[in-house]
Backbone of each chain as ProteinMPNN parsed JSONL, in Angstrom:
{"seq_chain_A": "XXXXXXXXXXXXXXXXXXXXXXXXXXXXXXXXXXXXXXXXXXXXXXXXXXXXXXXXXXXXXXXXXXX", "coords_chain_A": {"N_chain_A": [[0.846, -1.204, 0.0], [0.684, 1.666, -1.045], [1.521, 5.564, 0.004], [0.723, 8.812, 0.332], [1.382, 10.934, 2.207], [4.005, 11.761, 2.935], [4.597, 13.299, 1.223], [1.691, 15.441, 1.094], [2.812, 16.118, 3.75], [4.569, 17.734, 3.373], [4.218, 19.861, 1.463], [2.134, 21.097, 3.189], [3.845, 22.373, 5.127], [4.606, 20.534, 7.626], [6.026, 19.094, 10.479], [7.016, 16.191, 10.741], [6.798, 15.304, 13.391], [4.833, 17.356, 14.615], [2.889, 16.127, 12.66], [2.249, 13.406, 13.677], [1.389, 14.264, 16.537], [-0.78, 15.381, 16.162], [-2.354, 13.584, 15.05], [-2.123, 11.53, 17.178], [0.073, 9.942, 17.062], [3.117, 8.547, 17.374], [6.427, 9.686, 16.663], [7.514, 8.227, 14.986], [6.093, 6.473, 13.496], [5.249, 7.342, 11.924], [7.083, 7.749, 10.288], [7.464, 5.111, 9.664], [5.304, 4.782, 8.536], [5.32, 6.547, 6.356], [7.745, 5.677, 5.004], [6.388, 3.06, 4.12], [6.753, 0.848, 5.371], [4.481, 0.233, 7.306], [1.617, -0.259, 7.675], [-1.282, 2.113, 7.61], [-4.205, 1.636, 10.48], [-7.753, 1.636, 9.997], [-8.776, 3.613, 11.219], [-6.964, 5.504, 12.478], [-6.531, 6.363, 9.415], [-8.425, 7.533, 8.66], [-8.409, 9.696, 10.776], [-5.741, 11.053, 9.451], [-6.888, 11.782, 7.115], [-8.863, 13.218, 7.887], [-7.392, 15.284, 9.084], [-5.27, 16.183, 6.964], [-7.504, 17.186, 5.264], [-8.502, 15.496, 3.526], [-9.593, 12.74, 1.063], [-9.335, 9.323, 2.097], [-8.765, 8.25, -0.171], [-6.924, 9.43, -1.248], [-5.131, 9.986, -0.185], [-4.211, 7.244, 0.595], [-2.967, 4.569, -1.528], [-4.3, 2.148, -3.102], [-2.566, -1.299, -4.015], [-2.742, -4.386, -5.923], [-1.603, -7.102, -4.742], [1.114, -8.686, -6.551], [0.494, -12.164, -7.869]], "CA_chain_A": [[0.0, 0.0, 0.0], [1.558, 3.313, -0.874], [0.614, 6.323, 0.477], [1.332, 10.302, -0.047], [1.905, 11.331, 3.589], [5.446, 12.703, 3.075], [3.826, 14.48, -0.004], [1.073, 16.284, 1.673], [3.139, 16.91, 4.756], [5.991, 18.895, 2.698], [3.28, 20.857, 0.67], [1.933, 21.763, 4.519], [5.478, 22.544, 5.835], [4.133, 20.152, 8.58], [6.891, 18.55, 10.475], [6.484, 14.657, 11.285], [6.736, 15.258, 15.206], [3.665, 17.877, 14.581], [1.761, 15.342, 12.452], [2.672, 12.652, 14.805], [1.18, 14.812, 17.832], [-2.132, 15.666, 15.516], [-3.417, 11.895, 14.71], [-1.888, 10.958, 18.069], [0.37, 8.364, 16.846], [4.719, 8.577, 17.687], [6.855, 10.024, 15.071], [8.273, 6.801, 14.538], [5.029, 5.764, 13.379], [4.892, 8.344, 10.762], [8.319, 7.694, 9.614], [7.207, 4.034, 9.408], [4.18, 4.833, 7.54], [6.113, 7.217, 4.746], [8.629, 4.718, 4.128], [6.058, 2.013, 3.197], [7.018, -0.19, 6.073], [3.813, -0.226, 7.935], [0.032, 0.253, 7.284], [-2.041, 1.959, 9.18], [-5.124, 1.093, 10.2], [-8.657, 2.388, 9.191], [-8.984, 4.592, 12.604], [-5.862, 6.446, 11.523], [-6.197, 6.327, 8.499], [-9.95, 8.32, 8.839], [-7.741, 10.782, 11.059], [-4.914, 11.622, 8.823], [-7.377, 12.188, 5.757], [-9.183, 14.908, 8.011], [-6.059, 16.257, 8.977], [-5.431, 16.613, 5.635], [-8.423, 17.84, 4.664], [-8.922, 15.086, 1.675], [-10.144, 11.283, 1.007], [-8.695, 8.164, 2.337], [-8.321, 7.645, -1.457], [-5.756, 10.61, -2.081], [-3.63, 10.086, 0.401], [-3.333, 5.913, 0.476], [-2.65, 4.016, -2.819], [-4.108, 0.829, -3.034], [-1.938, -1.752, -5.052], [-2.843, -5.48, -5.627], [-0.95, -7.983, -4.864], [1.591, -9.888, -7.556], [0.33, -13.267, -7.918]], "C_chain_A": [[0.883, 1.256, 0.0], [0.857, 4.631, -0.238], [1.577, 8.22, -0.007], [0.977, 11.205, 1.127], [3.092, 12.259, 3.616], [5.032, 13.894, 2.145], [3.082, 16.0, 0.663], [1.784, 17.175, 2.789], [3.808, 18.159, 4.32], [5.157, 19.954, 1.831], [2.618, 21.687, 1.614], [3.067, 22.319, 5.004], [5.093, 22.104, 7.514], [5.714, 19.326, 8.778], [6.64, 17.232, 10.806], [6.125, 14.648, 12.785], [5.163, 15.786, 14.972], [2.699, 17.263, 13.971], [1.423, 14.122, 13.479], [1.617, 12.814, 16.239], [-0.515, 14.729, 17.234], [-2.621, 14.444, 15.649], [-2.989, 11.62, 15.888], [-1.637, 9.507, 18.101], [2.314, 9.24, 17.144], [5.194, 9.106, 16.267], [7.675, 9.291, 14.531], [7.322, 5.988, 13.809], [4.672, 6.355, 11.824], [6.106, 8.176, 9.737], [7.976, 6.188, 9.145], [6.373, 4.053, 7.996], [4.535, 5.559, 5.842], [7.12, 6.684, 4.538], [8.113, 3.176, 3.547], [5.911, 0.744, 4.026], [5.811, -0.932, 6.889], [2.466, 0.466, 7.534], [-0.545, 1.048, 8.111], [-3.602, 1.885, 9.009], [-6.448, 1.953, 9.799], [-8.819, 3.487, 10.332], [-8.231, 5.851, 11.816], [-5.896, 6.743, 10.214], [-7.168, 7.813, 8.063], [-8.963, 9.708, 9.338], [-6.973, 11.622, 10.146], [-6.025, 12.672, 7.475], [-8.041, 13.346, 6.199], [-8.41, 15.364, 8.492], [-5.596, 17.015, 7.98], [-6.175, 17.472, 5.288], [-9.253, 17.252, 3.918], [-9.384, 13.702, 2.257], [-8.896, 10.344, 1.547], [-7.932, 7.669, 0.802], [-6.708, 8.11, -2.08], [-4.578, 10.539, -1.39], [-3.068, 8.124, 0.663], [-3.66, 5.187, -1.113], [-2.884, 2.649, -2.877], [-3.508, -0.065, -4.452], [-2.361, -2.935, -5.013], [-1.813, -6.185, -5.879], [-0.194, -8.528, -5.805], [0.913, -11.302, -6.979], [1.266, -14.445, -8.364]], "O_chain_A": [[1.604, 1.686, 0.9], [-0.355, 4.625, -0.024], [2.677, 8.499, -0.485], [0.277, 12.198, 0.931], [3.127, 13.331, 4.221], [5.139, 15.105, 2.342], [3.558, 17.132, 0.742], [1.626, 18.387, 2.932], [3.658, 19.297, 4.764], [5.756, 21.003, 1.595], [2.39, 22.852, 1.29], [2.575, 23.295, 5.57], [5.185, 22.891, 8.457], [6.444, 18.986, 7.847], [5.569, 17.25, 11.413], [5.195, 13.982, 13.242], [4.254, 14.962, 15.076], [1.563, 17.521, 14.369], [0.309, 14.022, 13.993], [1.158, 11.862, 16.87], [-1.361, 14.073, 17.841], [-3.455, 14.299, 16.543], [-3.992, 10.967, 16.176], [-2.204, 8.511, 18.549], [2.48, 10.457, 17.055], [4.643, 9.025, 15.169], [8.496, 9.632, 13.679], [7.657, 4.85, 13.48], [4.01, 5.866, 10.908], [6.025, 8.456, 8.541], [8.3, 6.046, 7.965], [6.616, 3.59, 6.882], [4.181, 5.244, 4.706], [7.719, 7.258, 3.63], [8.773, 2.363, 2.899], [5.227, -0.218, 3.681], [5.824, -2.13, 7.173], [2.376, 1.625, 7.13], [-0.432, 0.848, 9.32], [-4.219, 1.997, 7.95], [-6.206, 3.026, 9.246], [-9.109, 4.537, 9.759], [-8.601, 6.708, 11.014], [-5.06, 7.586, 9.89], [-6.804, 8.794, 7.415], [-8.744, 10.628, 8.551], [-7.339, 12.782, 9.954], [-5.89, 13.841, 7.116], [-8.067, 14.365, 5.509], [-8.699, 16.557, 8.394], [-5.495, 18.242, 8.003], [-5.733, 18.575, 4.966], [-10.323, 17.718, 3.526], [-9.545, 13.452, 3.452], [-7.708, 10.638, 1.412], [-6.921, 6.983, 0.655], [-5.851, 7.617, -2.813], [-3.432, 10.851, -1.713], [-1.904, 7.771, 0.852], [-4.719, 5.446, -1.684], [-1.938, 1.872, -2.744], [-3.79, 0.241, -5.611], [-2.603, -3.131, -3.822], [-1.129, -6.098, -6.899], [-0.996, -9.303, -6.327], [0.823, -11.499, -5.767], [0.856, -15.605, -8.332]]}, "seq_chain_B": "XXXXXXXXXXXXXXXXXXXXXXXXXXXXXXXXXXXXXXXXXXXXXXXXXXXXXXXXXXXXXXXXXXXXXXXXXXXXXXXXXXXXXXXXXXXXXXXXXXXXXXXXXXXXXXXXXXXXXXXXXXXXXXXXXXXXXX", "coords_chain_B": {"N_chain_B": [[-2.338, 10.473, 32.505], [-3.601, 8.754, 34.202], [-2.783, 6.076, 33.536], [0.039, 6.06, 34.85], [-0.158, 6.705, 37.258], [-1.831, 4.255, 38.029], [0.163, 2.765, 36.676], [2.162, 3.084, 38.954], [1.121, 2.599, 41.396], [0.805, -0.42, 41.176], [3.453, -0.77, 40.544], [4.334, -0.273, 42.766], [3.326, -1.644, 44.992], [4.561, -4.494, 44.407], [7.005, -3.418, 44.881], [7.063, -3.481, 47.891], [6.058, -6.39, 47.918], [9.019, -7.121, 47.064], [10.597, -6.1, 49.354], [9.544, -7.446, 51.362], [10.013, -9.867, 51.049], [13.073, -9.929, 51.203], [13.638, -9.13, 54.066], [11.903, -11.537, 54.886], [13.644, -13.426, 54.046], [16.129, -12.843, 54.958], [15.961, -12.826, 58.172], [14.716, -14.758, 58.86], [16.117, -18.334, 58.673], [18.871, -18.066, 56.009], [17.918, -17.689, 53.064], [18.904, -18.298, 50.556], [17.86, -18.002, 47.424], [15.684, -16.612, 47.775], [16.882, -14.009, 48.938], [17.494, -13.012, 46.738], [16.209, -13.167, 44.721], [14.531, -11.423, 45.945], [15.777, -9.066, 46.439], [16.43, -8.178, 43.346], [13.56, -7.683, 42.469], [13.13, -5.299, 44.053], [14.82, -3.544, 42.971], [14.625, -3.504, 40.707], [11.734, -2.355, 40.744], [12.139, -0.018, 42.335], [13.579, 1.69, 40.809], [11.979, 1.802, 38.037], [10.053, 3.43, 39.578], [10.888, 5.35, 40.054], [11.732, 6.364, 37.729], [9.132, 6.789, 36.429], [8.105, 8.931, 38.683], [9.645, 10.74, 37.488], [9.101, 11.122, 34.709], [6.159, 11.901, 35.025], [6.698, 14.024, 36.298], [6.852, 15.489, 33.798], [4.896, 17.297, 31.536], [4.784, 16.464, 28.604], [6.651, 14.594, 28.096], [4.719, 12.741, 29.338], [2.656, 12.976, 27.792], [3.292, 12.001, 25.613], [3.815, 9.203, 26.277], [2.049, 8.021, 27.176], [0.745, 7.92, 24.415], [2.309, 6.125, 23.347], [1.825, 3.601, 24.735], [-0.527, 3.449, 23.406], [-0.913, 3.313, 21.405], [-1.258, 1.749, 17.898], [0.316, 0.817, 16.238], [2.368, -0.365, 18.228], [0.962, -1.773, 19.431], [0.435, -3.436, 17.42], [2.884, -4.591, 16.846], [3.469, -5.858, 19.342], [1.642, -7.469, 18.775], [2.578, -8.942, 16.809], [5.879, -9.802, 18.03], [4.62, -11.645, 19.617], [3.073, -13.809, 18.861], [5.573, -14.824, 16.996], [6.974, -15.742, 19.287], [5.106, -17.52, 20.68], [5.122, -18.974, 18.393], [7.454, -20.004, 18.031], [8.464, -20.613, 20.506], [6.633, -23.663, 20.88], [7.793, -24.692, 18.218], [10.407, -25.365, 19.26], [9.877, -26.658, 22.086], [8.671, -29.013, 20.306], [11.055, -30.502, 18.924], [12.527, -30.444, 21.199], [11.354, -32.725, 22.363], [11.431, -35.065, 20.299], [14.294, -35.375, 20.462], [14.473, -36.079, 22.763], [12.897, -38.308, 23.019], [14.615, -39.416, 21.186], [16.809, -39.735, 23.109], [15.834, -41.785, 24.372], [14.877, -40.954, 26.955], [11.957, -41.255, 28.324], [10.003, -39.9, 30.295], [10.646, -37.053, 30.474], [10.138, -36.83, 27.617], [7.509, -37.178, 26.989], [6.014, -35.119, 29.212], [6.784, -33.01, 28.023], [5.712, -33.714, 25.545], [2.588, -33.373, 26.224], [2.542, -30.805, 27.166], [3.389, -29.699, 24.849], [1.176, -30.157, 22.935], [-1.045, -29.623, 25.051], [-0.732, -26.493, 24.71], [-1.101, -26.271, 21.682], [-4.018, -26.702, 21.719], [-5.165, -25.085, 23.505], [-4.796, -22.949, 21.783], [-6.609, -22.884, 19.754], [-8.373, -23.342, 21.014], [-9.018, -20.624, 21.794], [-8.792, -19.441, 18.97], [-10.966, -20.277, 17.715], [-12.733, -18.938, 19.845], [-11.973, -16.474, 19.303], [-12.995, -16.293, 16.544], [-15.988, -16.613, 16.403], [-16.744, -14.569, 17.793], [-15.196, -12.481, 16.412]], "CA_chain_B": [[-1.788, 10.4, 33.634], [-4.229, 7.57, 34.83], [-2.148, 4.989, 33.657], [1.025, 6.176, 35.139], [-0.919, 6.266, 38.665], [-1.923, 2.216, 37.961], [1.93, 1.786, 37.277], [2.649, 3.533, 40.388], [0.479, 1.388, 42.156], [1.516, -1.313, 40.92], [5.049, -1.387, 41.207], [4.471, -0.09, 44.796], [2.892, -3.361, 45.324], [5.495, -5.109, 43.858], [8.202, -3.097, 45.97], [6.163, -4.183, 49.155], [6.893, -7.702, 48.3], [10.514, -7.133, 47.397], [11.321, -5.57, 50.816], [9.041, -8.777, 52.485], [10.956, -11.213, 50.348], [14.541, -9.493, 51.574], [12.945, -9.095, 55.428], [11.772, -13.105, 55.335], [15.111, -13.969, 53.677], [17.594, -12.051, 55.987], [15.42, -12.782, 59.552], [14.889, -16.492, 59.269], [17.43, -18.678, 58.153], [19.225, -16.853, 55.402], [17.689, -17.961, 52.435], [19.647, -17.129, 49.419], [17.305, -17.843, 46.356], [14.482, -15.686, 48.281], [17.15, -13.221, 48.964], [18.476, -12.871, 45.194], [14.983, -12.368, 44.195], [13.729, -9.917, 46.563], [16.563, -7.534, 46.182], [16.294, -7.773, 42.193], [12.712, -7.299, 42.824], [12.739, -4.254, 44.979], [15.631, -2.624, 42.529], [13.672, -2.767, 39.441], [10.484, -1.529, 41.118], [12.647, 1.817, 42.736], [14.305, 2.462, 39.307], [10.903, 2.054, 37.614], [9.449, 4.106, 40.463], [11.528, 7.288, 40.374], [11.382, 6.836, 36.133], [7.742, 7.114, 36.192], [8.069, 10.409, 39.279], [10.496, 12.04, 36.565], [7.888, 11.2, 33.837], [4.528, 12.65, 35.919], [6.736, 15.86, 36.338], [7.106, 16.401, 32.503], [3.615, 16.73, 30.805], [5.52, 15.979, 27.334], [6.77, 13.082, 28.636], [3.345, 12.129, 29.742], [1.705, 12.409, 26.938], [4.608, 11.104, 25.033], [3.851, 7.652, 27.396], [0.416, 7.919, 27.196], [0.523, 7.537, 23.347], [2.689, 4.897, 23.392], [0.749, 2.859, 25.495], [-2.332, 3.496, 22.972], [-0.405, 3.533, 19.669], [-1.919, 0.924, 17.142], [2.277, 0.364, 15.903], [2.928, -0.592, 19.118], [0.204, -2.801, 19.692], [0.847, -4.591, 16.331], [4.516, -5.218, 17.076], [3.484, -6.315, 20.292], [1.143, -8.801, 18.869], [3.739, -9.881, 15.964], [6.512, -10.628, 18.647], [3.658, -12.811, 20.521], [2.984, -14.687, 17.784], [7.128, -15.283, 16.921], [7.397, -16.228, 20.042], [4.818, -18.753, 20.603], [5.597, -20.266, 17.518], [9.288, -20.494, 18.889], [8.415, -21.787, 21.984], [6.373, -24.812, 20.42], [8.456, -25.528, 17.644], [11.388, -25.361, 20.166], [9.438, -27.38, 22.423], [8.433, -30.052, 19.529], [12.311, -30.952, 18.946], [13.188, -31.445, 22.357], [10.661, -33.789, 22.922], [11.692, -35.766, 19.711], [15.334, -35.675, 20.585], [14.41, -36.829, 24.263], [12.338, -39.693, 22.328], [15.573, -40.527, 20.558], [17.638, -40.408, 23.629], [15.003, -42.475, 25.638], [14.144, -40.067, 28.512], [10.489, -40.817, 28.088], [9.189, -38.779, 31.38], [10.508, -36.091, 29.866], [9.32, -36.785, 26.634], [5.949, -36.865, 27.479], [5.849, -34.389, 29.8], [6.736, -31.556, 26.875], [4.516, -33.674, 24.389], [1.535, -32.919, 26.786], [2.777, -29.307, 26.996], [2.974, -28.958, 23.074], [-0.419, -30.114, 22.793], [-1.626, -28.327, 25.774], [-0.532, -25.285, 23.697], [-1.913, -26.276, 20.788], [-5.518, -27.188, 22.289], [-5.163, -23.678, 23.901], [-4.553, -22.227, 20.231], [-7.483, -24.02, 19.028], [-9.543, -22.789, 21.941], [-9.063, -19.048, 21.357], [-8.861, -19.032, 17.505], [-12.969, -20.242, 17.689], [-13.212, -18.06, 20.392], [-12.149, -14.858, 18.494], [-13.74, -16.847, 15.609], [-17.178, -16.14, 16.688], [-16.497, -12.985, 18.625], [-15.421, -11.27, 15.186]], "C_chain_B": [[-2.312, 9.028, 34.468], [-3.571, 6.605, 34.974], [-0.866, 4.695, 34.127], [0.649, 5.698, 36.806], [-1.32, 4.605, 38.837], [-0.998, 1.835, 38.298], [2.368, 1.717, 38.409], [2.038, 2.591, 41.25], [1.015, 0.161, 42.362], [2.908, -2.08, 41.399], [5.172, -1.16, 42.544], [4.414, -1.5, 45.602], [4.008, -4.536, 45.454], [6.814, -4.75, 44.611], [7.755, -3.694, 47.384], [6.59, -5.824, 49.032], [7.675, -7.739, 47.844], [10.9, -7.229, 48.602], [10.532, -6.772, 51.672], [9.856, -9.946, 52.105], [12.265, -10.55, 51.09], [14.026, -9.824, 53.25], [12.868, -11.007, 55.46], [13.294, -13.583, 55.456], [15.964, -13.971, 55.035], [17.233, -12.666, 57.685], [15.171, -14.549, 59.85], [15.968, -16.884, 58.882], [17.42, -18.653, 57.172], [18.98, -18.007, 53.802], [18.17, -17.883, 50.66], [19.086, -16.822, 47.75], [15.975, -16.413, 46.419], [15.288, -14.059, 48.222], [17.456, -11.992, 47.772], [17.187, -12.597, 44.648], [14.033, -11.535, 44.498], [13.945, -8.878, 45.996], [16.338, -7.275, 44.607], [14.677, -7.138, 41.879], [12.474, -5.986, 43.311], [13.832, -3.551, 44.038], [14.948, -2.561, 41.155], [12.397, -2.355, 39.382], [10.836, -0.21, 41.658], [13.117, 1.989, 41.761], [13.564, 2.479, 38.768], [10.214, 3.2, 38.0], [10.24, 5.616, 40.385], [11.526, 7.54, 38.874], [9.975, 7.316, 36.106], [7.702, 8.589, 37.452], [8.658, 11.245, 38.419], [9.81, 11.72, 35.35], [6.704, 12.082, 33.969], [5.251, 14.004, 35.835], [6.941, 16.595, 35.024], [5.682, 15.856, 31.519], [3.973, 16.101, 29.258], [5.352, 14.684, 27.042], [5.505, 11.847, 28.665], [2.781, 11.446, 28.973], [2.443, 11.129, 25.941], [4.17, 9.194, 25.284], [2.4, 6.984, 26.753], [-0.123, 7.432, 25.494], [1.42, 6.696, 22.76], [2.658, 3.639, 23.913], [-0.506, 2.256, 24.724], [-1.945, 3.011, 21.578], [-0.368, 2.191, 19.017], [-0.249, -0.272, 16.579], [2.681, -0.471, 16.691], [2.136, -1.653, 19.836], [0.51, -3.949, 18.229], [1.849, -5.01, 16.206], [4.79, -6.073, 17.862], [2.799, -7.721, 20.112], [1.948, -10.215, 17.614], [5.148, -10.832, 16.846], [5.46, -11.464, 19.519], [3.526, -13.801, 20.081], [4.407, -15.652, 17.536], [7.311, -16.203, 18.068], [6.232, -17.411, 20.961], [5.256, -20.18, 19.523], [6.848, -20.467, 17.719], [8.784, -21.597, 19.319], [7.838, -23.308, 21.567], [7.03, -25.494, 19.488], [10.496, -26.165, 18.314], [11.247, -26.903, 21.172], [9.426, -29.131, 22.132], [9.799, -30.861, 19.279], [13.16, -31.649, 20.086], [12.459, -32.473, 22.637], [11.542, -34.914, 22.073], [13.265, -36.396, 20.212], [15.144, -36.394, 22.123], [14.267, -37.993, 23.727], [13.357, -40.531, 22.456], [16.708, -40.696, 22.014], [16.851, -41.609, 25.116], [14.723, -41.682, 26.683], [12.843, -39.995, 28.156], [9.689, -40.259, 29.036], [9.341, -37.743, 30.907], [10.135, -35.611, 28.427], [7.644, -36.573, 26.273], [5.359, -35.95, 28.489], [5.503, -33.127, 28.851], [5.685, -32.419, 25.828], [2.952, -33.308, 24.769], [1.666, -31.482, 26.425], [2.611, -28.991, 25.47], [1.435, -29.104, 23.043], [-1.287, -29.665, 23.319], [-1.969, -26.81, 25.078], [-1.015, -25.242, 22.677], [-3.449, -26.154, 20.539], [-6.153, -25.538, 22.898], [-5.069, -22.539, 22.428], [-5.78, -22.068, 19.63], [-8.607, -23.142, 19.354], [-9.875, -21.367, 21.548], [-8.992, -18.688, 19.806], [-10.381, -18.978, 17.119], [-13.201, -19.636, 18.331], [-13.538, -17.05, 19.829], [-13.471, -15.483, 17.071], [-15.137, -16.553, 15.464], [-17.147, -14.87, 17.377], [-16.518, -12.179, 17.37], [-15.846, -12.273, 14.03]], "O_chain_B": [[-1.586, 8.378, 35.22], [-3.47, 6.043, 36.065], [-0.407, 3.556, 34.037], [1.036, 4.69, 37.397], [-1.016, 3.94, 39.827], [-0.699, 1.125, 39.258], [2.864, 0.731, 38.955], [2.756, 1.759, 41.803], [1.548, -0.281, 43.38], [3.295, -3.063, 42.03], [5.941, -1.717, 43.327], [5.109, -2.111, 46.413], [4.211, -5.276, 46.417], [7.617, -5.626, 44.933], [8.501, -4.578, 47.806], [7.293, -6.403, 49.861], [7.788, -8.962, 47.772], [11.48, -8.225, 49.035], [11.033, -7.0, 52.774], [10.263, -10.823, 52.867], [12.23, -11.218, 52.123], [14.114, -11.014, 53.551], [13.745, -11.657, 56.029], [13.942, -13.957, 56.433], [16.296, -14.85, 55.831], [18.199, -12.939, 58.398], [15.427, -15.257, 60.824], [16.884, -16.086, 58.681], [16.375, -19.037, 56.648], [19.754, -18.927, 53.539], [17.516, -17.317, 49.784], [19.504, -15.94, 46.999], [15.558, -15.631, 45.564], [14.735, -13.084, 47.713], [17.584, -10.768, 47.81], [17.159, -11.558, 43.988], [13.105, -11.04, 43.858], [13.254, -8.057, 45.391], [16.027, -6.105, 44.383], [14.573, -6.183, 41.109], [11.423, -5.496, 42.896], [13.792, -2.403, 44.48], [14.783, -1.476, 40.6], [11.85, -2.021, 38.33], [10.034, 0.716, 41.536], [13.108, 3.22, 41.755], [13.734, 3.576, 38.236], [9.764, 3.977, 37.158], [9.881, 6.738, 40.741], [11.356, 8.705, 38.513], [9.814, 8.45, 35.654], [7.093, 9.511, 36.909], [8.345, 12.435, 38.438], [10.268, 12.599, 34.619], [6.348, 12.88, 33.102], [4.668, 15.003, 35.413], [7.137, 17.806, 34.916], [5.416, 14.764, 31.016], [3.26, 15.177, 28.868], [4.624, 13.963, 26.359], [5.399, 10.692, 28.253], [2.43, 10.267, 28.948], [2.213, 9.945, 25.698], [4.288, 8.264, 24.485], [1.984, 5.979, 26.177], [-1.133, 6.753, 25.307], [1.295, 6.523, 21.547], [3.392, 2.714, 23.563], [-1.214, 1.281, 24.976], [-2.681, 2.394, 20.809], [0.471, 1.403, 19.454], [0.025, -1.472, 16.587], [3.346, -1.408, 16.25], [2.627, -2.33, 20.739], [0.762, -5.15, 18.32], [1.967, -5.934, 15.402], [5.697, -6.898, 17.76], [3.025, -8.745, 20.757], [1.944, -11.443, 17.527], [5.466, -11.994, 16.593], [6.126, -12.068, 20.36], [3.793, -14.823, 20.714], [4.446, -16.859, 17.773], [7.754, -17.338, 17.888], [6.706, -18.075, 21.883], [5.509, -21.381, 19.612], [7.188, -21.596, 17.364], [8.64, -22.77, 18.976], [8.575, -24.232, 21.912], [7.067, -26.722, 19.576], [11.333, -26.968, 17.904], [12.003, -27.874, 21.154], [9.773, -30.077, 22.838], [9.64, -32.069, 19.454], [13.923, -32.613, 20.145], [13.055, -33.314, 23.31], [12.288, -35.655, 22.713], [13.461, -37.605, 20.336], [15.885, -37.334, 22.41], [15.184, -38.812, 23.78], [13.495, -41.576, 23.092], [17.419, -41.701, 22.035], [17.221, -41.979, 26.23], [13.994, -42.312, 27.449], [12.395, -38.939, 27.711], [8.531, -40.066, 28.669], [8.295, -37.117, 30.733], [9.896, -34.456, 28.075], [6.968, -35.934, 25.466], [4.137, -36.015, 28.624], [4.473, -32.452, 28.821], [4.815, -31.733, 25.291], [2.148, -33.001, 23.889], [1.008, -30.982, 25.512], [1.826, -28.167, 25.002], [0.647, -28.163, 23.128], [-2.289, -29.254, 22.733], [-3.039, -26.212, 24.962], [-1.528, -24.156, 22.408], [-4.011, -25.689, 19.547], [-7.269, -25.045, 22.729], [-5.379, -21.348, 22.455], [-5.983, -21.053, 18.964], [-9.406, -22.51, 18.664], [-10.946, -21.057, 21.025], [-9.17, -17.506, 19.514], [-10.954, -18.092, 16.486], [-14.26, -19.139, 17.947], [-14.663, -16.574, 19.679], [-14.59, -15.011, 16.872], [-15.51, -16.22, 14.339], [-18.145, -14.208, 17.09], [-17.421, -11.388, 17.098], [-16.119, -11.844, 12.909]]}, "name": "protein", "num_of_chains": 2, "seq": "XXXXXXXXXXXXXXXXXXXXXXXXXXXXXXXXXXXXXXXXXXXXXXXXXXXXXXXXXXXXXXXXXXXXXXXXXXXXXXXXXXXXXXXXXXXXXXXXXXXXXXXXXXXXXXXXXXXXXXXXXXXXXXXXXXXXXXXXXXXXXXXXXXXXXXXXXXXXXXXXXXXXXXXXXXXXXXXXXXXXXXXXXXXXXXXXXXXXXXXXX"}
């Protein structure tokens, strides 16, 4: 699942700690999440997008699977 | 802050029977496994105990705690090493038994083949549990 987290943030001049603090998730969590490493779940996910402002759609990328 | 106050509790508790475990130890005759696990007891409940007073005095900190406690990351890491480490422990388990087998120690062979299957039966139990739950 990709996502455009680092995107949005840098177009905000939001820093990771300050998004981090907003959704009330670690900024290890955020660094996780914009390198791909970890999902997050639909809770967060709801948060970030009104943080944002935008859709669940715009900011995560769903990809399917190789088979 | 709530859950810092629990810890506190807690480990208070937990210091309480350190210092009774050291006290039994030391006052009857001198026990030295009781003693060795009091004192480790009662030193990682006061080094806990003054981390969490120099936590409570920095709201940062607090929250800092407080959302790492809650944080979804940190619960899914927590339930990935759970996982690792059952399936260790049983396939860990499953080997020594076999190798007991082969060196004939069958009390202790059957002792851990109960235990694997114990564990397994317990696997079993809670997978239909959640199973119907979600």
């Amino acid at each position: 699942m990709k996502n455009n987290i680092a995107q949005l943030r840098k177009e905000g001049h939001i820093t990771q700690e300050e998004l981090a603090n907003a959704v009330g998730v670690s900024r290890q969590t955020i660094i996780s999440l914009e390198s791909g490493r970890y999902t997050a779940s639909l809770p967060l996910a709801f948060r970030l997008a009104n943080y944002f402002g935008t859709t669940i759609e715009n900011i995560f990328v769903y990809e399917e699977e190789e088979k | 802050m709530k859950k810092i106050k629990q810890q506190a509790i807690y480990l208070g508790a937990m210091l309480l029977v350190g210092i009774t475990m050291v006290v039994i130890a030391y006052t009857g005759e001198l026990n030295s496994m009781m003693a060795g696990m009091g004192t480790a007891l009662v030193t990682v409940c006061a080094i806990n105990l003054i981390r969490l007073r120099n936590i409570a005095k920095d709201p940062q900190r607090v929250r800092q705690m407080e959302i790492a406690q809650h944080e979804e990351r940190n619960i899914y890491i927590s339930n990935l090493a759970a996982k690792a480490a059952m399936v260790t422990t049983i396939g860990l388990e499953y080997v020594v038994t076999l190798v007991m087998v082969f060196l004939q120690k069958d009390e202790i062979a059957s002792a851990l083949g109960f235990l694997v299957c114990g564990q397994l039966l317990i696997y079993v139990f809670f997978s239909k549990y959640y199973s119907k739950k979600y």
